[in-house]
N, C-alpha and C positions, 0 to 999 in steps of 0.2 A: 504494500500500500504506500503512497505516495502521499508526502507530508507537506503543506504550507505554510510557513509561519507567520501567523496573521496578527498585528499589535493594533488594539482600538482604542484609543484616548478618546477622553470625554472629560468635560470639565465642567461640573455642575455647582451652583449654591444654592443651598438651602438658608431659607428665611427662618426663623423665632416659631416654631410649631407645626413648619413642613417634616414631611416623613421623606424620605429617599424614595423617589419610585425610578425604575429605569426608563430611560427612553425607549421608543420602540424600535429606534433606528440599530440600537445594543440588541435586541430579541431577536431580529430581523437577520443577524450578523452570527447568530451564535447557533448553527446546527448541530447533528450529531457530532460528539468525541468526547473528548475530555480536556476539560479548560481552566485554567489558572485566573480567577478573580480578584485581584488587588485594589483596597479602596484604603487610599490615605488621606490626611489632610494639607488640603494646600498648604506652603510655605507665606507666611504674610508677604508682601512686595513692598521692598523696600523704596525708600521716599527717594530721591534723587540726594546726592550726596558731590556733585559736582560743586568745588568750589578752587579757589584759593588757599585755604586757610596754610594748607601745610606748607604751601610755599613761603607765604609770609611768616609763618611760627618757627620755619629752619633758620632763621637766622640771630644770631646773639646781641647784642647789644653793642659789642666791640665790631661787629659790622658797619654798624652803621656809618652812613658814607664812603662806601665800598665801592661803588660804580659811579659813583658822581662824574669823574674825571674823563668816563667811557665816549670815545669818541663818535660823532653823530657822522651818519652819513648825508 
C-alpha cells in the first residue's frame, strides 16, 4: 500500500464559552487510516520590538563625543 503524507493546519479561536467544534473542511480531509491529532495553544505574538534602544544604551559615557569630528561627505 502506498502512503501520502498529508499535514493540515488550521488555526482557530475560541471566544469566552465557545466549545471546539471542527470545521468541516478537517472531516472532509480525514478518511480511512490512522491519524495523528495534535491541538496546542497558540504562542501569544509578540508586539513589535523594532527600535533603537540598544544602539543608543551600547555606548558609555566616556563616548560621548566620539564621532563628532567624523567627516561629512
Amino acid at each position: 500500500m502506498e502512503y501520502q503524507l498529508t499535514t493540515l493546519t488550521y488555526e482557530i479561536e475560541l471566544k469566552p464559552g465557545e466549545k471546539l467544534n471542527l470545521p468541516e473542511s478537517i472531516l472532509e480531509n480525514i478518511t480511512t487510516g490512522r491519524w495523528v491529532i495534535t491541538i496546542q495553544q497558540k504562542a501569544k505574538e509578540l508586539e513589535s520590538t523594532r527600535s533603537h534602544d540598544g544602539f543608543l544604551n551600547g555606548y558609555a559615557p566616556e563616548d560621548e563625543g566620539l564621532y563628532d569630528n567624523y567627516p561629512s561627505r
